[in-house]
C-alpha positions in Angstrom: -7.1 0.1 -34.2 -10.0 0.4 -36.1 -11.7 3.6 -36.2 -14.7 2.9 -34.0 -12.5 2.1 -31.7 -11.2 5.7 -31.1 -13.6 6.8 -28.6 -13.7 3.8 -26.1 -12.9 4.1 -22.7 -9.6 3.2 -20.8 -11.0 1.5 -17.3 -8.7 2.2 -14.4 -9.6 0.0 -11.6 -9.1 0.3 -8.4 -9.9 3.8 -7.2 -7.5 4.0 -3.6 -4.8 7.0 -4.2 -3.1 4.8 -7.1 -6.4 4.5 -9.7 -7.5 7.5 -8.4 -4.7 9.5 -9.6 -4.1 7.2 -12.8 -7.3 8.2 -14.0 -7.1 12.1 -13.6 -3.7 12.0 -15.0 -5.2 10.3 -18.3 -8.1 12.9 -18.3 -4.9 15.0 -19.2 -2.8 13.0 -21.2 -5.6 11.2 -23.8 -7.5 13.3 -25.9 -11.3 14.6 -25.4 -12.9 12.2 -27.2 -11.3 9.5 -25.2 -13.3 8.8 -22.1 -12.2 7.1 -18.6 -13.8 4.7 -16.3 -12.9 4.5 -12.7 -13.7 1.1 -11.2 -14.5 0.1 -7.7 -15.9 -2.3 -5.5 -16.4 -0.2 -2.3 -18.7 2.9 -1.8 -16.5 5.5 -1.5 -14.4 6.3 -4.6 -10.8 7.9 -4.2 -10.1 6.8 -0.3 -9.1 3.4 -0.7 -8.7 1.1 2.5 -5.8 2.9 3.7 -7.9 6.6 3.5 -11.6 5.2 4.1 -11.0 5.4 8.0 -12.9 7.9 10.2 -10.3 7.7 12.9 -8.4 10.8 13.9 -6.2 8.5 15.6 -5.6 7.0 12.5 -2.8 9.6 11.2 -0.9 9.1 7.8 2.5 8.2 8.4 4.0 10.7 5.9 4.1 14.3 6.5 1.8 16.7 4.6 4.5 17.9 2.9 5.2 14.6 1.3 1.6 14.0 0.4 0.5 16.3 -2.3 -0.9 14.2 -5.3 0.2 15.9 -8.1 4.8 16.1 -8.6 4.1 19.3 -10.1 2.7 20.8 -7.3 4.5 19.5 -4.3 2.9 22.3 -1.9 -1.0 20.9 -3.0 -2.2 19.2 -0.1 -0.4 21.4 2.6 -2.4 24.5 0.8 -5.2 22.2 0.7 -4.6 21.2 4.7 -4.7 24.6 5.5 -7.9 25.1 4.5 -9.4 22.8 6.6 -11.2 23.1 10.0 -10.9 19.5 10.9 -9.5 18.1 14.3 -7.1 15.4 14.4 -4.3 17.0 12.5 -1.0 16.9 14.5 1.8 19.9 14.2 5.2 17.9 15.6 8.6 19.2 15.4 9.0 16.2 12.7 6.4 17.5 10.4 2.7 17.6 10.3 0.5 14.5 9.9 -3.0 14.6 9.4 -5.5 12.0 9.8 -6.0 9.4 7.0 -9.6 10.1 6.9 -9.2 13.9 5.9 -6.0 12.8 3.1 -9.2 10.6 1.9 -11.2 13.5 1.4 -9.2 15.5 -0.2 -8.6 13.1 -2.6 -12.8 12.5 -3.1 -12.3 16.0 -3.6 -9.8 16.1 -6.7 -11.9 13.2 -8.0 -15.5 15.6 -7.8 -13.5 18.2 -9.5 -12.1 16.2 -12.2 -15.7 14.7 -12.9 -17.4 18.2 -13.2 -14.3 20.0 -14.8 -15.0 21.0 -18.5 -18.4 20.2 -20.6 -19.0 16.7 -21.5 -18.2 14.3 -18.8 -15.4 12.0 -19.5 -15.0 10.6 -16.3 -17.3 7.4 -15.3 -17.5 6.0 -12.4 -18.3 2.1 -11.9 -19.4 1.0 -8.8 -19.0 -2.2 -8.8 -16.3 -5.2 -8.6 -14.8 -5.9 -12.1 -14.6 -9.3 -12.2 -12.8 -10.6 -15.8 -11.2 -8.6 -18.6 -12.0 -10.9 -21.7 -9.9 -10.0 -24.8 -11.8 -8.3 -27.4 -9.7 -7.6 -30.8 -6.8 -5.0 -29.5 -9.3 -3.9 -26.2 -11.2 -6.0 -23.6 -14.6 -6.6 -23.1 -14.9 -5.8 -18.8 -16.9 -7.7 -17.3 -18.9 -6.9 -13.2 -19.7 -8.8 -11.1 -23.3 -6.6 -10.8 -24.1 -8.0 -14.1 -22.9 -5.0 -16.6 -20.4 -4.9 -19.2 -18.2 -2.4 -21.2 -15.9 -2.5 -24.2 -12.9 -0.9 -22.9 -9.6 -0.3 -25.1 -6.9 -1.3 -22.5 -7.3 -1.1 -19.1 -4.9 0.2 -15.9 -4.7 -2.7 -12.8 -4.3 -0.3 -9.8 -5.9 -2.6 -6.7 -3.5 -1.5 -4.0 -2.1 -3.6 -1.6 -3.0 -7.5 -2.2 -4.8 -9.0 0.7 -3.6 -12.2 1.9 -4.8 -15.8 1.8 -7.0 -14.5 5.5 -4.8 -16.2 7.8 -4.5 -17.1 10.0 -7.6 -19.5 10.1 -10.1 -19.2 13.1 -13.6 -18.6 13.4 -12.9 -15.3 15.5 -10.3 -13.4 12.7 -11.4 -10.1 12.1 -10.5 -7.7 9.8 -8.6 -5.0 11.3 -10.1 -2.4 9.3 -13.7 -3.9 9.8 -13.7 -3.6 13.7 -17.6 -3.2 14.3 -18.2 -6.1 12.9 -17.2 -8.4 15.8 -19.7 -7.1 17.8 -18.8 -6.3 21.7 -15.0 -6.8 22.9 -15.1 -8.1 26.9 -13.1 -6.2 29.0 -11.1 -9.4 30.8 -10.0 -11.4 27.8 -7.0 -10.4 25.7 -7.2 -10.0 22.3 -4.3 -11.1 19.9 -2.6 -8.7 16.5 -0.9 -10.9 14.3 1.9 -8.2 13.3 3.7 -5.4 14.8 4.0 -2.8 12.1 1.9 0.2 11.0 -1.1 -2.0 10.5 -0.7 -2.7 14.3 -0.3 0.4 15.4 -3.6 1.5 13.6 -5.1 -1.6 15.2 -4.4 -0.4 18.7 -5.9 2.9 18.0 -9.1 0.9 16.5 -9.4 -1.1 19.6 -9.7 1.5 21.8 -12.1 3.9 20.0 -14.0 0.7 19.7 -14.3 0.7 23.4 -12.1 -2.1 24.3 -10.0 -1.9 27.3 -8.6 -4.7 27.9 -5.2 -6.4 26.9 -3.8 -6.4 23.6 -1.1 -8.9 22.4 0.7 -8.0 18.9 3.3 -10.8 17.6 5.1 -11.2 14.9 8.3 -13.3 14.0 10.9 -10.2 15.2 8.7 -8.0 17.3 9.8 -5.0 15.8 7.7 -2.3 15.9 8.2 1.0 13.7 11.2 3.8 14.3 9.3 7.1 14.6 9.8 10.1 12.3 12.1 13.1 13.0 12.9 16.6 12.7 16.1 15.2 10.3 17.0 16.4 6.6 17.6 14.0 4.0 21.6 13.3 2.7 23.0 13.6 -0.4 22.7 10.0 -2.0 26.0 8.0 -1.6 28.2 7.3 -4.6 27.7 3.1 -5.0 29.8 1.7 -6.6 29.7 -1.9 -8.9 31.3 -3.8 -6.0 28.6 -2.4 -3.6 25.4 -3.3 -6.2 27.2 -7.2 -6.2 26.7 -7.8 -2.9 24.0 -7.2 -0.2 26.7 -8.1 2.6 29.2 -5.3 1.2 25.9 -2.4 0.7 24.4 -3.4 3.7 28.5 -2.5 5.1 28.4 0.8 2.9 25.2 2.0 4.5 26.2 1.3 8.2 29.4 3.2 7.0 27.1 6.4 5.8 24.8 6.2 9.2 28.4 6.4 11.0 29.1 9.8 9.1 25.6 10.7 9.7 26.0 10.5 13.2 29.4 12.0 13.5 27.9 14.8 11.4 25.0 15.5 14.3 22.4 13.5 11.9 21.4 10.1 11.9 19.9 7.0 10.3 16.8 9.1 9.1 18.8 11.2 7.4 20.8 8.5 5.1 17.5 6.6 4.1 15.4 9.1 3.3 19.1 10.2 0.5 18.3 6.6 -0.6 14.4 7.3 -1.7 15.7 8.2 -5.3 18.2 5.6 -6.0 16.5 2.9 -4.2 14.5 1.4 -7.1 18.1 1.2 -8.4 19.7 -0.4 -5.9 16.8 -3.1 -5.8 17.6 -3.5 -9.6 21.1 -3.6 -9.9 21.2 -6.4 -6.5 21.2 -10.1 -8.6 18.5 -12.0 -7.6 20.1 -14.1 -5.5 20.7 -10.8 -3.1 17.7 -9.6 -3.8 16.0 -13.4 -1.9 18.4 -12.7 0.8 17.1 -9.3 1.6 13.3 -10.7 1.6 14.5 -13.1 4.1 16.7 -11.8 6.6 16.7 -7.4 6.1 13.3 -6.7 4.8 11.3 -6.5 8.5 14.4 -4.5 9.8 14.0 -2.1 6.6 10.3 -1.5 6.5 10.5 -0.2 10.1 13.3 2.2 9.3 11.8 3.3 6.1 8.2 2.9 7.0 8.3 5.5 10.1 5.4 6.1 12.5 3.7 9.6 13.5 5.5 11.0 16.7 1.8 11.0 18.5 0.9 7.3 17.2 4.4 6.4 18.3 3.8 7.8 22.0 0.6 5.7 22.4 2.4 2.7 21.5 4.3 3.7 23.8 2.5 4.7 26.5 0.3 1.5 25.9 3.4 -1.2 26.4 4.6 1.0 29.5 1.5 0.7 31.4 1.1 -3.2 30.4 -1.7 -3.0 28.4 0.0 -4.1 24.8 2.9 -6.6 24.9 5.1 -6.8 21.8 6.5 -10.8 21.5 8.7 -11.8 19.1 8.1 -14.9 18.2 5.4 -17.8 15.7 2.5 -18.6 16.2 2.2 -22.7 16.4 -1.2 -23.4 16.5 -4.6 -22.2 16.7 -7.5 -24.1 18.1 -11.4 -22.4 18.0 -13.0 -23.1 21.5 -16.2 -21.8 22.7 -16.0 -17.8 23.1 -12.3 -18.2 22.6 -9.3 -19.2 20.6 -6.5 -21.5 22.0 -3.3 -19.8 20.6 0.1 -21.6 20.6 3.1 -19.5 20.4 6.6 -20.5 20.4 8.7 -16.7 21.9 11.4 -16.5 19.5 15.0 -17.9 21.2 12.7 -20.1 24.0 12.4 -23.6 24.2 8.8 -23.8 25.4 5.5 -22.8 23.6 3.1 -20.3 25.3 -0.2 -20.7 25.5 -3.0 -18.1 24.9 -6.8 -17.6 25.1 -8.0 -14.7 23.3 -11.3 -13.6 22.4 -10.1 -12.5 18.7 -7.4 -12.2 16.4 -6.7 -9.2 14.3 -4.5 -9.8 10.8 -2.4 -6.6 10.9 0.8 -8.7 8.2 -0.1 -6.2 5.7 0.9 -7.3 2.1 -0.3 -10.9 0.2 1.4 -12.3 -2.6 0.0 -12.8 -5.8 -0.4 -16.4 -5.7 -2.2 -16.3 -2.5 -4.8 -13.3 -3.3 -8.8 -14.1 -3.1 -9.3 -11.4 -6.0 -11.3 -13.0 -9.0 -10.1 -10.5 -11.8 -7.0 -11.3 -10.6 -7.2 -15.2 -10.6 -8.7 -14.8 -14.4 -6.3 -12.8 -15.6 -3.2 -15.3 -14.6 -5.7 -18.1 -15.9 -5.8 -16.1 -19.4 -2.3 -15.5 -19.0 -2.5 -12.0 -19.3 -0.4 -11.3 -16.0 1.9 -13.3 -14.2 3.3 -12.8 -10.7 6.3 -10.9 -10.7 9.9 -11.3 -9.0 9.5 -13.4 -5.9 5.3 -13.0 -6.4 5.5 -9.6 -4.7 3.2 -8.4 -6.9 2.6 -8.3 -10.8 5.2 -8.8 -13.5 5.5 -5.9 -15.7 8.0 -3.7 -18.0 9.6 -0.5 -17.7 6.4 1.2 -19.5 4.8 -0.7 -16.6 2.8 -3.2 -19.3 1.9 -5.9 -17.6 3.5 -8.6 -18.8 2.5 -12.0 -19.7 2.4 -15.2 -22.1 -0.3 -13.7 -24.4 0.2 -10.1 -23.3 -2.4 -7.3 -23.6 -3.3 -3.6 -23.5 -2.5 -3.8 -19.9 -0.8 -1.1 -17.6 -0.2 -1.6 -13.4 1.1 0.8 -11.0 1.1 1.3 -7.5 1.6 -1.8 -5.1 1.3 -4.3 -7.8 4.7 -3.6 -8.8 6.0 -4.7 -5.6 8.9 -6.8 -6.9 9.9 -5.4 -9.9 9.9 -2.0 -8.3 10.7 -1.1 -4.6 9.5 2.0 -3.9 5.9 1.6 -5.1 3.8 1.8 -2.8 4.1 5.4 -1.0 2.2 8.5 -2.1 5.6 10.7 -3.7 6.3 7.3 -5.9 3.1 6.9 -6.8 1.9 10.4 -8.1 5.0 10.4 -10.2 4.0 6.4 -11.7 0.4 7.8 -12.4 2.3 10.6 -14.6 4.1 8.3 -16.7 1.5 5.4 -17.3 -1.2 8.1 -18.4 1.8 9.4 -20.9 2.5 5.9 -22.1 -1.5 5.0 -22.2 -1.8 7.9 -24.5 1.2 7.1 -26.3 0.4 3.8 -27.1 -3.0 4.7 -28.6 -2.1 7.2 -30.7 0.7 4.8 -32.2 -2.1 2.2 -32.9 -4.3 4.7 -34.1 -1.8 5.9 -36.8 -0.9 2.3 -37.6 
């Protein structure tokens, strides 16, 4: 690298939990003269869409103890929690979950701090949309879509969760997490959630702060809805052997064998997943990738809701809300959907029936949570697969990248991913404990990396 390039800037963009912590990690690991620009589209830096919600019904579906942002400091954002005077947060035998609005802002906090820490700032923030990373010698020349550009020296992709291709396709979708802009909900028409995982479940709570009252109908292929957390400690992780790696019949056989001791041992299910959360990445590695399809397409929805657990007080409205009749659960596909005036004409075919069912709803919420790559909207995205840069990953889950989480592609590049985008090659990637510890290691290998080219 030549020596004028020693001071410019590594851009992180994307500044949800997973840019937001890859950029004060490399405010530790490069050196001073190094600075750091934090990227992103939306107003509010470190919240991301999952942590930009006002909602104290909106509650984080990890306990507090769980969700400190640095691995060093495990107790962080429990001291942090206890600071605070805000309502919302919920003390259950299960844990403590606090609203995702107040995790956001103690994450905008760490982000002031690490902006005004020291003399010379060497954090910037960009807000804007970066739209193209154009290869500049070993570095890129970034490129907004406000008009601005910078010469950046690699760059870290950390854009959360990919939205989909925004289906399904009617003129009265809605975002989920953009509620007010639908304008009024009518009291006497249903209104349809295309999903019934956490997305749903904050969905329901949006609904009804929004005012609505009436009848909500959440679908999705199984109808299952999330398991909810409880006050169970995690098991030793089991001893798998070759033969159970080969096969996901044989694993999936080892597992119910390990929730059978569980039980007869007074714990349960909770117990034996959360003794998978360090060998899970593993598992998803060693499985060949023929095992690794068949778990996308028959055991993935009957995972996430095991692993993916709901707040005990979220989990009661839920409940509360199908026992009184206001929110049915279907299992089942939706056939078609035909825009009518003030309405949409929804077709649904109620998994194991022989006849369709026939809806009119007033508007329909996309609450299926993750795109893949192939499908995604996002122009720096698109360009950088066009450049060939980045290429989807295993099963287009996410990004394709190496174990110094490089992003790989056919012309390669000075470029790092972590977080969601590694859905694929990674499993666990996209909860707050795996990500803190990702953000640790790319800003090691960033610097690493650097100095190496430096010295070359």
């Amino acid at each position: 690298m030549p020596a004028t390039d020693t001071t410019l800037p590594i851009a992180v963009i994307g500044a949800g939990f997973s840019g937001t912590m890859a950029a004060i990690q490399l405010l530790s690991a490069l050196p001073q003269s190094r600075p750091v620009l934090l990227c992103e589209r939306a107003e509010a830096f470190g919240r991301g869409l999952a942590y930009a919600t006002p909602a104290p019904a909106h509650l984080l579906n990890l306990r507090a103890a769980n969700m400190s942002a640095f691995p060093d400091r495990p107790h962080h954002f429990e001291a942090w929690l206890a600071g605070q005077t805000e309502e919302g947060v919920q003390r259950t035998p299960a844990g403590t979950f606090a609203p995702r609005g107040l995790y956001g802002r103690y994450l905008a906090e760490l982000l002031q701090r690490a902006i005004t820490a020291g003399g010379v700032p060497r954090l910037h923030l960009v807000n804007d949309a970066v739209t193209d990373l154009e290869p500049a010698g070993a570095g890129y020349i970034l490129h907004t879509e406000g008009g601005p550009v910078h010469r950046v020296a690699g760059a870290v992709l950390a854009a959360g969760n990919l939205a989909g291709p925004g289906a399904p396709h009617s003129h009265y979708r809605v975002d989920p997490w953009q509620l007010e802009q639908f304008g009024r909900l009518h009291p006497h028409l249903p209104v349809l959630i295309v999903g019934t995982g956490l997305t749903m479940v904050d969905t329901v709570a949006s609904l009804r702060a929004h005012g609505f009252s009436g009848r909500i109908v959440a679908v999705s292929r199984r109808g299952l809805l999330p398991r909810v957390h409880a006050p169970v400690e995690a098991r030793p992780a089991p001893n798998l052997t070759t033969q159970d790696l080969a096969s996901l019949s044989v694993l999936l056989g080892r597992i119910r064998r390990e929730v059978a001791a569980a039980d007869a041992a007074g714990s349960d299910w909770r117990g034996v997943l959360d003794g998978l959360r360090p060998i899970t990445d593993l598992i998803w590695r060693s499985l060949p990738p023929a095992e690794r399809a068949r778990f996308l397409r028959h055991l993935r929805p009957f995972w996430d809701v095991h692993r993916h657990r709901t707040a005990p007080p979220a989990a009661r409205t839920i409940a509360d809300e199908i026992a009184r009749g206001s929110l049915e659960v279907l299992a089942g596909r939706i056939r078609t959907i035909r825009d009518a005036e003030a309405q949409a004409l929804v077709t649904l075919r109620p998994r194991g029936a022989g006849e369709d069912r026939h809806l009119a709803v007033q508007c329909i919420l996309d609450a299926t949570g993750i795109g893949l790559v192939s499908e995604t909207p996002d122009p720096l995205l698109r360009r950088l697969m066009a450049r060939g840069l980045v290429r989807p990953g295993p099963f287009g889950l996410g990004l394709d990248a190496g174990p110094d989480y490089r992003a790989l592609g056919p012309r390669g590049g000075r470029l790092w991913t972590l977080g969601p985008l590694l859905r694929g090659v990674l499993w666990e990637c996209i909860a707050v404990p795996d990500i803190r510890n990702q953000a640790v290691e790319v800003a090691a290998l960033v610097a690493a990396d650097l100095d190496r080219a430096e010295a070359a």
